[in-house]
N, C-alpha and C positions, 0 to 999 in steps of 0.2 A: 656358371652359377654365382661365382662370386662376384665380378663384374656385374651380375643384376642386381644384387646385392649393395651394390651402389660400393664395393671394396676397390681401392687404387689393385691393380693386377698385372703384373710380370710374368710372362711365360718363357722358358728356357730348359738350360740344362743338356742333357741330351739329345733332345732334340730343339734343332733352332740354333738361338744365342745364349753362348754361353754366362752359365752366372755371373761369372764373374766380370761381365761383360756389361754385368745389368748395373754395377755399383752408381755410376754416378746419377741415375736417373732415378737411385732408390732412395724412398724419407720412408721416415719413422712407421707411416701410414700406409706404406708399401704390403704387400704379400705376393712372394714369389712362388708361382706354382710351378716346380723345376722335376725334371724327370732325372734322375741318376743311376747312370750302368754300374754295374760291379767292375769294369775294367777303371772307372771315375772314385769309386768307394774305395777302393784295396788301398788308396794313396790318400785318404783324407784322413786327417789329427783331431780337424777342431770344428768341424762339420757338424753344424747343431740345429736341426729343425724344431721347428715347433708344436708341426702335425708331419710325421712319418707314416708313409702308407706300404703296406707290402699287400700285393696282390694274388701273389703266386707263388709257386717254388716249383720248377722244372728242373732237370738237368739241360745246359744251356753251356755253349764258351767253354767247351771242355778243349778246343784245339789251343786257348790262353790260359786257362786255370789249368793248375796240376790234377786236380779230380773236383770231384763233387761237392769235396767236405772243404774244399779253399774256398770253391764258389759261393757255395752257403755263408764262408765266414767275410767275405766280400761284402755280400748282401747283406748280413748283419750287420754292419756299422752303418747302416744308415741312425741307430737307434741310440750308436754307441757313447754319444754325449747326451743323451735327453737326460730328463731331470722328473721327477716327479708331480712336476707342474705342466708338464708336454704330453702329446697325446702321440701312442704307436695306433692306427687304423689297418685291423687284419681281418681277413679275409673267413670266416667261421667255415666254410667249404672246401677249406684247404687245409686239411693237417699237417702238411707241411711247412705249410706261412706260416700257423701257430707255433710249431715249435721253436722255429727260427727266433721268435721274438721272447723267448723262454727269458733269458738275463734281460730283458728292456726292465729301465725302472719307471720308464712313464705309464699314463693311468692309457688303459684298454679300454679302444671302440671297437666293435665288431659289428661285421654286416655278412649275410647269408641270403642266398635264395633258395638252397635244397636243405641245411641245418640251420630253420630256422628257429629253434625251439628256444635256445639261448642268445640270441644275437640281436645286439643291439639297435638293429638298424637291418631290417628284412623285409622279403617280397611276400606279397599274402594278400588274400581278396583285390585285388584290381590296385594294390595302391604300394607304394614302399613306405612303410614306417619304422616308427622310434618308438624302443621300448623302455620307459625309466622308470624310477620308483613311484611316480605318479599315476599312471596306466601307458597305453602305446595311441598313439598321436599319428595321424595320417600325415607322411609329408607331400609325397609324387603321386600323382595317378595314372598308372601305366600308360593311359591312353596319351599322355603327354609326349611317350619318346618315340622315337623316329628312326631305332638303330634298329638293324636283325640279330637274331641271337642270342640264345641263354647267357655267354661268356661276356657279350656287349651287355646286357641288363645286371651282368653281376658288376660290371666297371660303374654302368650310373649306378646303384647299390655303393659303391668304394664313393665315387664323387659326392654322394648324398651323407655319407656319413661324414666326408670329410668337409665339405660346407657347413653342415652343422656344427660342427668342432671351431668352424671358424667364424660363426654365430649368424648364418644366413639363415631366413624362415624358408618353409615350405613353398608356399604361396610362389615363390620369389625364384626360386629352383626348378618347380613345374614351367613357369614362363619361361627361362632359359633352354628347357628341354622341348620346348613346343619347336623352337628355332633353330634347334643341332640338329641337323643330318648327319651329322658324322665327318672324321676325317679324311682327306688325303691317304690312300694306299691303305686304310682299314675297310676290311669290309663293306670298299667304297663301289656302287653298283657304277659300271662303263655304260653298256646299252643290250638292247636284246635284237637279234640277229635271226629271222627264220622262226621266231618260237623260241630260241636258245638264248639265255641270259646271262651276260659276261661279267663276274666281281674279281676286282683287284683289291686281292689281303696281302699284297708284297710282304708288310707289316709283318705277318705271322711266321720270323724268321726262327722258330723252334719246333720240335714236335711235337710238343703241348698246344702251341696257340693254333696250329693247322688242324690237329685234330679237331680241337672246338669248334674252327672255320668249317671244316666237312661237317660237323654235326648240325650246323643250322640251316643245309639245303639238302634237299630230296635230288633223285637224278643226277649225279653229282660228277663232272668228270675234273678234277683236281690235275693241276699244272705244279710238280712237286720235285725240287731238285737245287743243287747250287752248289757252296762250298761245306760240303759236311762238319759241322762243330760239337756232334755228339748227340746222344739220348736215340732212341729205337725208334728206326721207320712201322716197325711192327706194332708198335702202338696204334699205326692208322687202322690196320686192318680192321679191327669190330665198325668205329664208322663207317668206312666204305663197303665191306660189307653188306652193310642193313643200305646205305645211301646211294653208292656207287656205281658208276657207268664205267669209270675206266681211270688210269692214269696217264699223263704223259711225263716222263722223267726228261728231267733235264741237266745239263751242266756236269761237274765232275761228280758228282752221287748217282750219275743214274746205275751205277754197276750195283749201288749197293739200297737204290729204290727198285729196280725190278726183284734182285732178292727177294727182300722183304715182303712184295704185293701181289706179284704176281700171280703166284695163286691164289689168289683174292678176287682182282678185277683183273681184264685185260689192262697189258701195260705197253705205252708204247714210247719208243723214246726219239728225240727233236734235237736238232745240232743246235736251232735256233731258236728264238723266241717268236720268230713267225712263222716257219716249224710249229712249233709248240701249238699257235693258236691255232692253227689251219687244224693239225691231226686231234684235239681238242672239242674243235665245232665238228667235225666228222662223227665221234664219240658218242654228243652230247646229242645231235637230234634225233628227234622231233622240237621235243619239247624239256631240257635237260638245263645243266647251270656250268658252265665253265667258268671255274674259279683260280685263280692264281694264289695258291698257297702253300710256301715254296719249303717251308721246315728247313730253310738253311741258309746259310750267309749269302749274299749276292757277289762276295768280288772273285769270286772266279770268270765272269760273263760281262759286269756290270759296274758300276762305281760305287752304287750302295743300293737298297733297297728301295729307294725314291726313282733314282733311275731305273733300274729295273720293273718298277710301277708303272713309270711313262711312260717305258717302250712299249710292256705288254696291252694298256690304251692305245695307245698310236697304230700295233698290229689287229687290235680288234677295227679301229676306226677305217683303217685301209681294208680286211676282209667284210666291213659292208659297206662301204663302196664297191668292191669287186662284185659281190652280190646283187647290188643293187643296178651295178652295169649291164 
């Protein structure tokens, strides 16, 4: 968005290249739009953004943090030097995210798509708007995006508040969202096999963002397992439930993913990641959605969540060719 915007733009942080990595290529004209872990926060002093965005609040990284209330105070210093003249962007859908940002002394944007009564920046009639003391100004029109999902529609909702803040028009936002399909390892669709449609959400390493992943497809047989780092498999259960075909557990949690689901969906578990896909596609047809959404760290199996993305593509790409033989 910003970049259509005609803004100079640096991407980094957590994921990619790191900030500080970006100094000599930055002028005055610059804005870096940088992603920052809580394990990157707990160690920074003088870390002063201009536009801070909090998205969420799960329990997450509990095998790093001491508990819940470390992690939350991790996550809060992203705000911890703003100033009154800076903008914190929360999430109106999250009581959680709000509270977090309770001490910020910068001035508050909010965006909602279910609490949108209040919020500055919300989904409504076919369009995302901005509500000021003027009236509420159409910016996006749904039909502009390109991603699946309530949780992905709440992120362009966060992007749209936060390009405004950094003085992009509407107009200008919508064109950029005609053009995203989306990331690498998000909610990123592989191919469809038999009638069965393969997504890799590597990405969704917690059990908040897999949940949401389950919510946005019907038929649903979810690839769920890895290096456990906390918060309740038992949270999946109401989406799979209502969506669900099955699971496959994988990696070192699958003792404590069958637990949790079993009674729920059939759950079956896979040594391997081509394992995994095979008894996955078995699951899922006729016509069903094997997804990779794993609620848990990758390096018990894998390097990181990018690899682990690759391979789970590469074993879809191999099972239709076997198919196709």
């Amino acid at each position: 968005m910003l970049q259509a915007a005609g803004k100079n733009v640096l991407v980094g942080g957590n994921i990619g290249v790191p900030l500080s990595a970006q100094v000599e290529s930055s002028t005055e004209s610059s804005i870096h739009v940088v992603e920052v872990s809580s394990f990157q926060l707990e160690a920074t002093k003088t870390f002063h953004p201009w536009i801070a965005a909090i998205l969420n609040f799960s329990p997450d990284h509990l095998d790093r943090h001491p508990g819940e209330g470390a992690y939350a105070a991790a996550k809060s210093r992203i705000f911890a030097n703003q100033t009154p003249d800076d903008w914190v962007v929360l999430n109106s859908d999250s009581p959680t995210a709000m509270a977090l940002a309770g001490p910020a002394r910068s001035r508050r944007l909010t965006y909602a798509v279910d609490a949108v009564g209040e919020a500055d920046v919300f989904v409504e009639r076919d369009f995302i708007w901005q509500r000021t003391s003027e009236g509420q100004t159409p910016l996006v029109p749904l039909a502009a995006i390109r991603l699946n999902g309530r949780h992905m529609l709440s992120n362009v909702a966060a992007a749209t508040a936060i390009a405004r803040a950094a003085g992009a028009a509407g107009n200008v936002m919508a064109r950029a969202l005609e053009g995203f399909t989306g990331l690498e390892h998000v909610m990123e669709p592989v191919t469809t096999i038999g009638g069965v449609r393969f997504v890799n959400d590597s990405k969704a390493t917690n059990v908040d963002a897999a949940a949401r992943s389950i919510e946005s497809f019907d038929r649903v047989v979810a690839i769920i397992g890895g290096r456990y780092k906390g918060g309740s498999f038992g949270e999946l259960a109401a989406p799979l439930a209502s969506r669900g075909r099955g699971v496959v557990a994988i990696g070192e949690a699958r003792p404590l993913v069958r637990s949790a689901l079993a009674d729920v969906v059939p759950v079956v578990e896979a040594e391997s990641m081509r394992d995994a896909v095979a008894s996955a596609f078995d699951l899922a047809r006729p016509d069903g959605v094997v997804l990779l959404a794993p609620a848990c760290s990758s390096f018990d199996m894998f390097r990181d969540y990018a690899d682990r993305g690759r391979i789970f593509k590469e074993e879809v790409l191999r099972l239709r060719n076997e198919q196709r033989g």
